[in-house]
C-alpha positions as CSV (number, residue, x, y, z in Angstrom):
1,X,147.8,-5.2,-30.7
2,X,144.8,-6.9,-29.9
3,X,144.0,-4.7,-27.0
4,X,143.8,-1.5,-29.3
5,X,141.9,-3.4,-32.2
6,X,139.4,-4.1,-29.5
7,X,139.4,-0.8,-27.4
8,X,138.5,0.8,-30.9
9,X,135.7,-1.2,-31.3
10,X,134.2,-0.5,-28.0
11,X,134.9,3.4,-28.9
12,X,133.3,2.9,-32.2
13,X,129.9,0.4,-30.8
14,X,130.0,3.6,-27.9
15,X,130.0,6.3,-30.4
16,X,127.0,4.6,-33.0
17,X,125.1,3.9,-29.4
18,X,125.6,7.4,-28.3
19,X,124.5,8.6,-31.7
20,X,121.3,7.0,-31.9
21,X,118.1,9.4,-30.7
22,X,117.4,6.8,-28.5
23,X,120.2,6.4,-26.5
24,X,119.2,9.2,-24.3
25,X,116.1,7.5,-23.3
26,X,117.6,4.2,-22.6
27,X,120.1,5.9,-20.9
28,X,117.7,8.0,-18.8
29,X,115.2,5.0,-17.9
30,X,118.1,2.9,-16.8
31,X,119.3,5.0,-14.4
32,X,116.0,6.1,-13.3
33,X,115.2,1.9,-12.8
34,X,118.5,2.0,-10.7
35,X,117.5,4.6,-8.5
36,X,114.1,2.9,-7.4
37,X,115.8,-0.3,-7.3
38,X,118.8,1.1,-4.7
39,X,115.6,3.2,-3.0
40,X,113.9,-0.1,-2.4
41,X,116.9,-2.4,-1.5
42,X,118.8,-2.5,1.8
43,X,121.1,0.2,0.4
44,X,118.3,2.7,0.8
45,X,119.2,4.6,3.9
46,X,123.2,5.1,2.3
47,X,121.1,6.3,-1.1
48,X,119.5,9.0,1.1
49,X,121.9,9.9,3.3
50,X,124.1,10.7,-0.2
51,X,121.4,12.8,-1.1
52,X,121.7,15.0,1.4
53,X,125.3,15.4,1.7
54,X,126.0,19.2,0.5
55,X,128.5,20.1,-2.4
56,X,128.6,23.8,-2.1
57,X,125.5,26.0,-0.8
58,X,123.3,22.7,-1.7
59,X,122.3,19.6,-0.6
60,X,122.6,17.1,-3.5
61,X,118.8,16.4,-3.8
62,X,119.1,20.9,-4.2
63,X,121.1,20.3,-7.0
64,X,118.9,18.0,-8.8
65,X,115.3,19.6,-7.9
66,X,116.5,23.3,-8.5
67,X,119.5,23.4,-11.2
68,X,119.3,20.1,-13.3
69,X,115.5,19.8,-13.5
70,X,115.8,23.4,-14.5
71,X,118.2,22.5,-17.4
72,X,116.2,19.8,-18.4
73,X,113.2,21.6,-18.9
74,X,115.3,24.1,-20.7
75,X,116.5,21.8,-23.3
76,X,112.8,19.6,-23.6
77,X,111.6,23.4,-24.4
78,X,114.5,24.3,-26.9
79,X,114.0,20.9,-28.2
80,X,109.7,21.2,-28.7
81,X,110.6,24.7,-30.2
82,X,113.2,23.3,-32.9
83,X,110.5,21.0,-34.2
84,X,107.8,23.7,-34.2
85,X,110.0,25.2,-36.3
86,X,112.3,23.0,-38.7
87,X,110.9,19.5,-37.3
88,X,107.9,17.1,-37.8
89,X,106.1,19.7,-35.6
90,X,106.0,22.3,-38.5
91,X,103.3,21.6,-40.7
C-alpha cells in the first residue's frame, strides 16, 4: 500500500513538473550540460562513435542536424506565430 501511495506521488510531482512552461527549458539545458560534459570526459570517443552509428538511411548525428532540428524550428516558429497572434506578442 505504501508503494502505490508513493508511486502516485511521483506521477503527480512528474505531471505539475511537466506542466510548468519551464520544464522544457530545464529539461533542454540539462541534457544539453550532459552532452558537453560526456564530450569532454573520457567517455568522449564512445559518445561519438554512437553518433555515427546509422538507424536507417542516417547516421545518428543526420538525424539530429536534418529531422529534429528541423522540427524544432518548426514548433519555435508555430510557437512565435501563436503569440503574434493570441499571446503577449499581440499588441
Amino acid at each position: 500500500m505504501s508503494s502505490t501511495f508513493s508511486k502516485g506521488r511521483i506521477q503527480s510531482t512528474l505531471r505539475q513538473f511537466l506542466d510548468n512552461e519551464a520544464s522544457g527549458g530545464i529539461i533542454l539545458m540539462a541534457v544539453a550540460a550532459l552532452a558537453i560534459a560526456t564530450a569532454n570526459s573520457p567517455l568522449a570517443e564512445s559518445y561519438f562513435h554512437v553518433l555515427h552509428v546509422y538507424v536507417g538511411p542516417l547516421s545518428i548525428q543526420h538525424w539530429i542536424n536534418d529531422a529534429l532540428m528541423a522540427v524544432f524550428f518548426l514548433l519555435v516558429g508555430l510557437e512565435i506565430k501563436r503569440e503574434m497572434l493570441d499571446g503577449q506578442l499581440s499588441s
